[in-house]
C-alpha positions, 0 to 999 in steps of 0.5 A: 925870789923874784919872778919875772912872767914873760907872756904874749898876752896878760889880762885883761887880754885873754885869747886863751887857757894859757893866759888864765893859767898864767893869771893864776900862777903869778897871784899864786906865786905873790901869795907865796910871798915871792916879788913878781913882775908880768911882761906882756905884748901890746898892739900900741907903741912904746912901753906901758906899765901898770897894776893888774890885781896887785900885779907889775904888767909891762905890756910892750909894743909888739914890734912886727907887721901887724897885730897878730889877734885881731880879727882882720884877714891877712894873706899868705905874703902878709903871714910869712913876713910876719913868721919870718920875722918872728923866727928872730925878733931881736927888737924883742929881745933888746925890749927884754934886756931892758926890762931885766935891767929895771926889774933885775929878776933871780929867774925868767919864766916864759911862757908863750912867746909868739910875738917875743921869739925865742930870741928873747931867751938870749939877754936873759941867759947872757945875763946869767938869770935861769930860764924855765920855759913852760909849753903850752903849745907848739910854738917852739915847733911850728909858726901855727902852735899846732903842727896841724897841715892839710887837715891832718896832723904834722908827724914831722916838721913840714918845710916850712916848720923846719925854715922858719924853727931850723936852730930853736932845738939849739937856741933851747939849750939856754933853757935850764927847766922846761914845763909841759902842762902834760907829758904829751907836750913835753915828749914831743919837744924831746922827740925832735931834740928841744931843751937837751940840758934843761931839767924836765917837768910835768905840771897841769894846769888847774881851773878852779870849778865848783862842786855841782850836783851829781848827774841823775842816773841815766835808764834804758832808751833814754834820750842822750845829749851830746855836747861839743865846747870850745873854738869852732875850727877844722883842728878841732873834728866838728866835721867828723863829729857831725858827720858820725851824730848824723850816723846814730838812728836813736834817740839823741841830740848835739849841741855844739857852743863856741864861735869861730870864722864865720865862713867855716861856722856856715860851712858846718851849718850847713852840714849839720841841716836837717839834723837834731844839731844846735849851734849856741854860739858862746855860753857859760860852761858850766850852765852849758855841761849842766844841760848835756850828758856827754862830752865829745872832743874829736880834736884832730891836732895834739891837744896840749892838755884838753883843759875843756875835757877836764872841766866836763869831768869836773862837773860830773860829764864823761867824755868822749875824746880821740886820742890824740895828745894830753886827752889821754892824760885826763880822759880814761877809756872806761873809767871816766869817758871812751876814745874814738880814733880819727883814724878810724871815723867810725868809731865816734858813732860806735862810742855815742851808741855805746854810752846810749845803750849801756846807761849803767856804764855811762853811770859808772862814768859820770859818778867817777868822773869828778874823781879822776881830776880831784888832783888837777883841779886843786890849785895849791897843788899847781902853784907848790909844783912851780915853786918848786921847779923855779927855786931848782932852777935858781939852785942849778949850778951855771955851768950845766947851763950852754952859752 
C-alpha cells in the first residue's frame, strides 16, 4: 500500500501532539513495509522535498497572508483574511493535485489541514483515491481548532464558525474513513452532521514512555505537590486552577510548567503572588511528574484526547481533570484520578483536599495508574489500528463514496 500523510506541519517543525503522533504512525507504516510519503506546509515559496528519517517530505510553500506559527501579533482584519481565505484555499488544492500526480498514493491520509483547507479533499477524491481524515482538533468546526469563545466553551457554532465552516459538513461526505484520537472527538463531528458516508474510527494516540519506579506511599498530613504541565493559556483553566490552590488551608504546594503569551503568563503571576506557587517555565516531563504527586488538568475546552494526562498516569501520577472532553476517556473518577467540573469551581479544591486527607485512596490511584493506559501507551497497538482502518478504505467500494 502506498500512503501519502497530508499535515500541516512534519518534523522537525513541532507545534504540537499532533505532529509527534503523526511522526510515529508514518515510521510505523514503513516499518509495516508500506510506501509512505509526508506532504507538509513550509513558511517559504515554492516546493522542497527532502528525507526525514528514511521519510519522503514535501513541505510546501503556504499560500496565505502570512505564516500562521510565528510568534508575531496579527489583528483581528489581519486573522479574518487569513480564516477567509482558508475556508477554501484552492491554490492548496492544485499543490495537492500535483503532488498525486507525482507521487500516485492508493489512499490519502490527512491529518490537520489548517493552512491546506479542506479543499484539498477534492483532487484527492476527483481522482478516486480513498481519503481517511484523522481529528485531532476542531479545525473542521471552528477557525481557532477549539470551539472555545468569551472563556467558555462553544455548544454550538458561533456566527463566525458557522461563515467561515457553512458547507464543511457536506464537502466531508468525500471522506470514506474518519478517525477521532477519541470518542469525545469524533461524536462531536457527528453531532453537527460531519462524515455522514465515511466509516467511523476510534484510535488513540500513543507516546512511548519508559516504566519509572512506583510513587512512595503517601502518610497522613503529608505534604502534597501539585503540578499543572502544558501551554500557559486561558483554554487551559489556570485561572481557576490557581484561584481554587489558594483556597486549600493545608500543607501544599503548585508547580505549573510550560510557557505561553508573555502578557497572559505575568497576568497569572500576578494572581498566583504570595502563594506557595512556582512557574518553571518549560521542563522535561517526566523529570517534572517525578517531582509531583498529582496532576491537575482543569481545561476548559473539549480537549481531544489529553495526552499530558496520560503521560502522568504513565508515569505512576493520579490526575485531577474537569470533565470535559476525551479527559474522560482516560482519566477515571476513583480508580486513577478525580473530576472536578467548571461548572462548579469549587469542586477543584474539594478534589486537592481530598486526595490530601485520604492518602490511602491517593495510593490506591497512583499504583492503578500506569494500568489504566497499559493499552494506549503500546504503539504496536496504534500502528495495526491505522492499517487496518486504511487497507478498509482502500477496500470500499467507490460508489459508497459522494461526488
Amino acid at each position: 500500500m502506498k500512503i501519502l500523510y497530508i499535515n500541516s506541519l512534519y518534523s522537525p517543525l513541532i507545534e504540537g501532539g499532533a505532529e509527534i503522533s503523526l511522526k510515529l504512525i508514518v515510521e510505523g507504516m514503513k516499518s509495516l513495509g508500506h510506501e509512505v510519503a509526508v506532504l507538509s506546509l513550509m513558511p517559504e515559496n515554492g516546493l522542497k522535498k527532502e528525507m526525514v528519517d528514511g521519510v519522503t517530505v514535501y513541505r510546501a510553500g503556504l499560500q496565505n497572508s502570512y505564516w500562521p506559527y510565528s510568534k508575531a501579533k496579527k489583528n483581528k482584519l489581519s486573522r479574518l483574511s487569513w480564516h477567509y481565505q482558508d475556508q477554501s484555499n484552492e491554490s492548496m488544492a492544485k499543490v495537492v493535485n500535483d503532488i498525486l500526480t507525482t507521487e500516485k498514493p492508493d489512499v490519502v491520509s490527512c491529518h490537520n489541514l489548517a493552512g491546506w483547507s479542506a479543499s484539498v479533499w477534492n483532487p484527492i477524491h476527483q481522482a478516486g483515491i480513498p481519503i481517511v481524515q484523522v481529528l485531532h482538533d476542531l479545525y473542521l468546526l471552528c477557525p481557532n481548532s477549539n470551539m472555545f469563545k468569551n472563556e467558555q466553551t462553544c455548544e454550538t457554532q458561533c456566527f463566525s464558525c458557522k461563515l467561515l465552516r457553512s458547507n464543511h459538513a457536506e464537502k466531508s461526505k468525500k471522506v470514506s474513513a474518519v478517525v477521532g484520537i477519541s470518542n469525545s472527538i469524533l461524536q462531536r463531528f457527528i453531532s453537527f452532521g460531519y462524515f455522514q458516508i465515511a466509516s467511523k474510527n476510534i484510535i488513540y494516540n500513543t507516546r512511548t514512555i519508559s516504566d519509572p519506579p512506583a510513587k512512595e506511599a503517601r502518610k497522613e498530613k503529608q505534604s502534597i505537590r501539585f503540578g499543572y504541565l502544558g501551554t500557559l493559556s486561558k483554554v487551559k483553566g489556570l485561572d481557576w486552577l490557581i484561584r481554587q490552590f489558594q483556597k486549600l488551608d493545608f500543607d501544599a504546594s503548585l508547580s505549573i510548567a510550560g510557557k505561553g503569551d508573555k502578557v497572559y503568563e505575568n497576568q497569572l503571576k500576578e494572581l498566583a503572588k504570595d502563594s506557595n506557587i512556582e512557574f518553571v517555565g518549560y521542563i522535561n516531563s517526566t523529570e517534572f511528574l517525578a517531582e509531583i504527586d498529582v496532576l491537575v488538568v482543569p481545561s476548559l475546552w473539549e480537549e481531544p484526547l489529553g495526552m499530558v494526562a496520560i503521560e502522568a498516569l504513565a508515569n505512576h501520577v493520579p490526575v485531577i481533570a474537569n470533565k470535559r472532553g476525551g479527559l474522560q476517556e482516560t482519566v477515571k473518577d476513583g480508580i486513577n484520578g478525580l473530576y472536578c467540573y467548571d461548572s462548579q469551581p469549587d469542586s477543584l479544591s474539594a478534589a486537592m483536599r481530598l486526595l490530601y486527607e485520604n492518602p490511602e485512596q491517593y495510593n490506591q490511584f497512583s499504583q492503578a495508574a500506569r494500568a489504566s493506559v497499559a493499552s494506549i501507551l503500546d504503539a504496536d497497538r496504534m500502528i495495526g489500528e491505522y492499517e487496518s482502518v486504511l487497507k478498509q478504505a482502500l477496500d470500499k467500494p467507490k460508489f459508497e463514496t459522494s461526488e
